[in-house]
N, C-alpha and C positions, 0 to 999 in steps of 0.2 A: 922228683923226690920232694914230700912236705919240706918248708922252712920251717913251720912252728908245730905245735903238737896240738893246734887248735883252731880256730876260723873267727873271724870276727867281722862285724857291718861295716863297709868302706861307705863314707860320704863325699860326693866330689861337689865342689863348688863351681857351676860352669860361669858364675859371676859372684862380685860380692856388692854390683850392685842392684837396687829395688826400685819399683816404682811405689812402696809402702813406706810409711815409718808407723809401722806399728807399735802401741803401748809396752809390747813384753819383749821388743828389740833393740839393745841401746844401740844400734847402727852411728848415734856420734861416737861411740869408739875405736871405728873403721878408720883409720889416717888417710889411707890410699883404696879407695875401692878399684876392682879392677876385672877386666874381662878375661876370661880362660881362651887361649888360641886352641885354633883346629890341631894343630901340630902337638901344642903340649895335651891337650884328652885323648888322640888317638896314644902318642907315647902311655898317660893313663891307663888306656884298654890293655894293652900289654901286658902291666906289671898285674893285673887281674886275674888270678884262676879261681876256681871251684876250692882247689885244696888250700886256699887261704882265705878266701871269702864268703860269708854264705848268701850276700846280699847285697846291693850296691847304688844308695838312695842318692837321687840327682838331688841338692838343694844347698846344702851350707848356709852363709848367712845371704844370700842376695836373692833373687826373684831369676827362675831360670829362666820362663818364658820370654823373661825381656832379651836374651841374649841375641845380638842383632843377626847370629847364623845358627838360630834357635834349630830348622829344621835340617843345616849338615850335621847339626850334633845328635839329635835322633838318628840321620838315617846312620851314624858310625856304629850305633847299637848292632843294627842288625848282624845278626850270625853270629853274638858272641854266646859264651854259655852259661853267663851270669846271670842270676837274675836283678832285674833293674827294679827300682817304685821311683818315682817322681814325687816331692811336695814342692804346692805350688799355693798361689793365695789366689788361684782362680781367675784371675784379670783381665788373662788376656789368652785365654781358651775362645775357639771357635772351631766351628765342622772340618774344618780341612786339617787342621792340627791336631784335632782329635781324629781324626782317622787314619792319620799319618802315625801317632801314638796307638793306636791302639794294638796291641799285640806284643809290642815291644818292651812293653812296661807290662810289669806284674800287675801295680798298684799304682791309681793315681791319688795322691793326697791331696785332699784340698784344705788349708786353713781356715774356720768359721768360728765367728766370736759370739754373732745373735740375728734372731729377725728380727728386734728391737731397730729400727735405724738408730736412735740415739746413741743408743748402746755399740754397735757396730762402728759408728762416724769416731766412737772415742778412743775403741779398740785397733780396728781396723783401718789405722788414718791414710787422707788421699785415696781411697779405691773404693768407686762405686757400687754401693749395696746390691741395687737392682740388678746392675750387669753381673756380678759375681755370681748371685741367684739364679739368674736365666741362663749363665755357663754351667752352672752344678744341674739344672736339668739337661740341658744339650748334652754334657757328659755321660748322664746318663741313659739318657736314650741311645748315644752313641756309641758306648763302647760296650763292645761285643765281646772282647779277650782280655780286656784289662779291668781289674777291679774299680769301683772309688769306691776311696775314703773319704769321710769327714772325720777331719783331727776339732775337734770344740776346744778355743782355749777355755781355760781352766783361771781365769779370773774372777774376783766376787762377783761384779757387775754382771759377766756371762752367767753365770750360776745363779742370780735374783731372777734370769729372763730363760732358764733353760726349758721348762716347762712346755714354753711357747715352740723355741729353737725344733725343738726334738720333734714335737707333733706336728709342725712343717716340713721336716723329713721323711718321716716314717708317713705321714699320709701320701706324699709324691714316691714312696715305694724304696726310700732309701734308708737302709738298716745299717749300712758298715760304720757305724761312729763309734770313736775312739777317742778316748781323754787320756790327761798324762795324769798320774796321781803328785806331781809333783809340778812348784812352779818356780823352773830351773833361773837363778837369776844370773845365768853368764857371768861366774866364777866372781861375783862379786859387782858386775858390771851397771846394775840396775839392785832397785832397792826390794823388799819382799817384805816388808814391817804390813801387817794390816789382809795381805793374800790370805786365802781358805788354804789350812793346813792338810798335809798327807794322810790325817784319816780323816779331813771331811771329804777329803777328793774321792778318797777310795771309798766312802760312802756312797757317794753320787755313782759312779760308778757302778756298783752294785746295784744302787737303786734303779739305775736307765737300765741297766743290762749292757752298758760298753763293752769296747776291747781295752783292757788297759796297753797304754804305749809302749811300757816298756818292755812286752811278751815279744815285742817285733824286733829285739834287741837281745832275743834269747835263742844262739841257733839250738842248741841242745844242751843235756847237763855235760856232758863230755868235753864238750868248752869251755864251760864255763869253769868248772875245773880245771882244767889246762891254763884258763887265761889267770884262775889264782896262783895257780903251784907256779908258773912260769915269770912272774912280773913281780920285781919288787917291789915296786910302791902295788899293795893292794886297795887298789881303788878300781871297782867295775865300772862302774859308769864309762871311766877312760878308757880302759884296757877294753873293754866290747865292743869298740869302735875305733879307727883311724879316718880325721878328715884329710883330705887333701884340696888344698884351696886353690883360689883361681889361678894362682900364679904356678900351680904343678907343686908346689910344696905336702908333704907326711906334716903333718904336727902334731903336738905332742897331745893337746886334747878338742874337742869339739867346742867347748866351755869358755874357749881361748878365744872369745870376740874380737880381740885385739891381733890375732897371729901374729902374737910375741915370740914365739917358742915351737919355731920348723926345726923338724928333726933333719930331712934332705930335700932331694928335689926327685922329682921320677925321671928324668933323664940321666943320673946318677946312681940311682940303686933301686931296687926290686921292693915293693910291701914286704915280703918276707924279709929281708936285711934292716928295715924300718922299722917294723916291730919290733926285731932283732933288740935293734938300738936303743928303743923305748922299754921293752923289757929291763934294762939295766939301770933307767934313771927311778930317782926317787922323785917327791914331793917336789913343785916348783913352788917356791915357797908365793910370788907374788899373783901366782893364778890359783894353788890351792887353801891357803890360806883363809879365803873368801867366799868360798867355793860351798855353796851347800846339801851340792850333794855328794861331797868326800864321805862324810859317816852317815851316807841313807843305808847301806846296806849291812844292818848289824844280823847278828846268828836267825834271832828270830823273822826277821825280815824277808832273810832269804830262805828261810824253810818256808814262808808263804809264797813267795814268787815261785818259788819249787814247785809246789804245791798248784796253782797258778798252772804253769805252763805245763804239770801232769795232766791237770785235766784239761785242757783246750788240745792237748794231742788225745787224750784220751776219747773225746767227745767229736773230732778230729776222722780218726781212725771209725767211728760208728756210724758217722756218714757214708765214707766213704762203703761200707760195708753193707751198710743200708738201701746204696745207690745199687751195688754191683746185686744184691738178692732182689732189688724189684728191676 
């Protein structure tokens, strides 16, 4: 039987720590970084169905590939009915990992700031340009069942050097890139005085021909309605999403850099009873407060994202149709 009258993206942290400190991560507000055990993700796979989830992105705040039983944690995937994607900052991809991934994962994201080095060494700190380069092509050659992605952040500095960025993708045969229209600063965590705002982003966007990110964050309108009429604090962003971080904890939002504010733990209760519980809270005054993107999603906003994700099913569905008449 459904718990909720709607689905929403689960995010598992299978670490929360990196071998990055990237510009757009305040990673010092991590106290205790820590590694996910085998025991508490498979308990994770459990509390996972289809009638609660429509998606289920390996990544949270830490680098998954660093985790030191990177590959028991892939092979636990196998035979579940979910679908998975990975974001990763590329680092530490190689042929046998990737072919171990491959099929198992929907999508694999990869984080890219510039072909700039300068640019890159400022954004991207600690993780070598060139190798990260030479994995986004092995990835692509290699994977056969699994998508990539390139996620472009969305900082000024990337956006002065995008030109370049894009035309070194698209010439090596890689089109999936995807920008956020927004530059989230972890509920307060990091500054954003001086960033490219949400309609230059969504310019840019338009202009490359992107996917915008937060389409992958829309299972249908039937949720998304659900996930308003049902939660009182109306704020999407939160409600579209449940992380659960390394230590097995639900929290209360993704945005929560700090995981101040766990709702339970998966050993204890089901996603559906965690939603459940979340449904009934309001505002946290010290995570939302700060938070900017509590009022991204006013009337107008959201008849565009509507709008948005009609036509990508719509254009969607004429592929598909396309494919089955030739």
């Amino acid at each position: 039987m459904k718990e909720t009258p709607y689905r929403i993206a689960v995010n598992v942290e299978w670490t929360s720590k990196c071998n990055a400190r990237c510009a757009m991560c305040p990673r010092s507000m991590i106290a205790q970084p820590r590694i996910m055990e085998l025991a508490t993700f498979r308990q994770t796979l459990s509390r996972l169905s289809p009638d609660l989830a429509f998606r289920v992105i390996i990544a949270g705040y830490g680098e998954p590939t660093t985790h030191p039983r990177f590959d028991d944690f892939v092979e636990a995937l196998r035979g579940h009915p979910l679908r998975f994607d990975m974001a990763t900052n590329g680092s530490r991809l190689d042929e046998e990992r990737l072919m171990r991934m491959d099929g198992l994962f929907t999508g694999l994201m990869i984080s890219f700031s510039s072909t700039d080095p300068e640019v890159y060494r400022s954004v991207h700190a600690n993780l070598d340009q060139a190798q990260v380069m030479e994995n986004i092509l092995l990835a692509h050659r290699t994977l056969k069942a699994t998508r990539l992605v390139i996620n472009l952040s969305p900082t000024a500095e990337c956006l002065a050097t995008l030109p370049g960025t894009v035309a070194w993708f698209r010439r090596h045969g890689i089109d999936s890139l995807h920008m956020s229209p927004t530059y989230y600063d972890r509920a307060g965590a990091i500054r954003t005085d001086g960033v490219p705002s949400e309609r230059d982003l969504r310019a840019k966007i338009r202009a490359y021909g992107f996917a915008s990110q937060e389409m992958a964050f829309i299972p249908g309108v039937g949720d998304i309605i659900g996930q308003w009429r049902h939660n009182r604090f109306k704020c999407i962003p939160r409600n579209t999403s449940m992380l659960i971080d390394a230590g097995g904890n639900y929290t209360y939002c993704f945005n929560d850099i700090r995981h101040s504010h766990p709702i339970g733990h998966v050993s204890d209760m089901s996603l559906g009873e965690a939603i459940a519980l979340r449904q009934a809270e309001g505002p946290d005054a010290a995570i939302c407060s700060q938070c900017n993107l509590r009022r991204r999603y006013r009337p107008r906003e959201l008849a565009r994202v509507a709008l948005s994700y009609a036509n990508g099913r719509l254009k969607e569905i004429r592929g598909k149709s396309s494919t089955r008449g030739a």
